[in-house]
C-alpha positions, -999 to +999 in steps of 0.1 A: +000+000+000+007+035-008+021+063+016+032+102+010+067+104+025+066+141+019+048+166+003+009+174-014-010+145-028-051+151-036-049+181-010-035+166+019-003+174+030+022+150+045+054+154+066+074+132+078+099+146+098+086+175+123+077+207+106+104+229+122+141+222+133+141+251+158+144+250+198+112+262+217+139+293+229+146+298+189+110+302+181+105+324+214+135+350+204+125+351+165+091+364+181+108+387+201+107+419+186+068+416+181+064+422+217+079+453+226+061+482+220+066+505+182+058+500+148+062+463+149+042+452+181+019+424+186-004+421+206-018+384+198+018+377+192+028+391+227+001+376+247+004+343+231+043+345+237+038+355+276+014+324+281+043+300+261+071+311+288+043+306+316+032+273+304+067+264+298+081+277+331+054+249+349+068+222+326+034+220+311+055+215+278+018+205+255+005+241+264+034+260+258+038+245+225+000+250+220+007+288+230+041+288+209+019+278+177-003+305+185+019+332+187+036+316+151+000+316+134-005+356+146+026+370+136+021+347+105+049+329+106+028+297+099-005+291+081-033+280+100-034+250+086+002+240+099-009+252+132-038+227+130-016+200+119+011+207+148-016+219+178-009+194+205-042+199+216-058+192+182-080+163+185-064+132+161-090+131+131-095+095+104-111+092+075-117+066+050-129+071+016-133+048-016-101+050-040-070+039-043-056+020-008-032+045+008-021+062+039-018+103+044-009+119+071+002+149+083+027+137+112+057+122+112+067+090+096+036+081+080+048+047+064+062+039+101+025+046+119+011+029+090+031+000+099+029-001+135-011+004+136-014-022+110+004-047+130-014-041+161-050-046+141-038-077+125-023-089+160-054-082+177-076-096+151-090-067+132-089-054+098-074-028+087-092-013+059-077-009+024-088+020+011-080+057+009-064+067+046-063+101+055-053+113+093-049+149+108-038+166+140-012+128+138+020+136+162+034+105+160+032+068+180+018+087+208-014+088+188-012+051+173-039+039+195-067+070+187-054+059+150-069+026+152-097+031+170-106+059+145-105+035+116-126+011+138-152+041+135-143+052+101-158+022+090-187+018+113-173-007+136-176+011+166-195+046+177-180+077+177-162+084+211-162+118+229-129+107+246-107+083+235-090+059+258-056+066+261-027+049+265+007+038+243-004+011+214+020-017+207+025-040+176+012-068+196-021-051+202-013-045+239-022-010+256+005+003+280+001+037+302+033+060+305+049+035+330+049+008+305+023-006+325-007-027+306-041-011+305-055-039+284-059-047+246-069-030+215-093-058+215-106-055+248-113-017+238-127-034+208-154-057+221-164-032+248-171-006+220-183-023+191-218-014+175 
């Protein structure tokens, strides 16, 4: 099956290495001369900057990237649609259309998530579709198990879910929290959910 390494392909674009190379203090000092009062201030830019450094300052490191991005998008250093695609908080989104079987997405290492969430179907029992695969808000193998449960909606296997369970997905199907303790299967998940 078919992935985008890198690039556009039917409107979707795919990355597969994160977006920018730059440290969180890089991105905070380019910013830095939108905040200070004269010809070039910013106000979204500045707030948005001030609640990064807080957020940051806590170790709260998802926020401050969240407030980060923000700041990027308002002094439009990045489109809006790369902030969607890099929001930490942006909820991970599947769908699955007729057409040629292939797998976009706009995190890193599609190919490698397509792998790994594959294997962890097939390990558990369930089919992966073949089809058209397109995923957004992806940020890597920390969303491989809202991956697979999406397809399980995308194709009417289980109900949407308000909140999905969480946990790290492994090739063998298994569901570990951030300990690398197990919090069951992607079967389990499975039979409790299923339409």
């Amino acid at each position: 099956m078919g992935g985008c390494a890198s690039g556009t392909s039917g409107g979707v674009r795919t990355i597969t290495d994160t977006p920018t190379a730059e440290t969180f203090e890089a991105r905070i000092s380019a910013l830095a001369p939108l905040t200070h009062y004269g010809p070039n201030y910013n106000r979204g830019a500045a707030d948005a900057l001030g609640d990064a450094r807080l957020f940051q300052s806590r170790g709260e490191s998802d926020a401050a990237e969240h407030y980060l991005l923000v700041a990027e998008a308002r002094a439009e250093r990045i489109s809006f649609d790369e902030f969607e695609a890099r929001d930490p908080f942006a909820r991970v989104s599947v769908t699955v259309t007729d057409g040629r079987p292939a797998w976009m997405s706009d995190g890193p290492g599609a190919i490698e998530q397509r792998d790994r969430v594959r294997a962890a179907m097939l390990n558990s029992g369930l089919a992966s579709p073949l089809k058209r695969v397109e995923i957004r808000h992806s940020h890597g193998a920390s969303d491989d198990l809202a991956i697979a449960l999406g397809l399980l909606v995308a194709v009417g296997e289980m109900p949407a879910m308000d909140s999905w369970p969480k946990g790290s997905l492994e090739l063998d199907g298994s569901i570990r929290d951030e300990t690398g303790f197990g919090k069951g299967t992607l079967r389990g998940v499975y039979e409790r959910y299923r339409k």
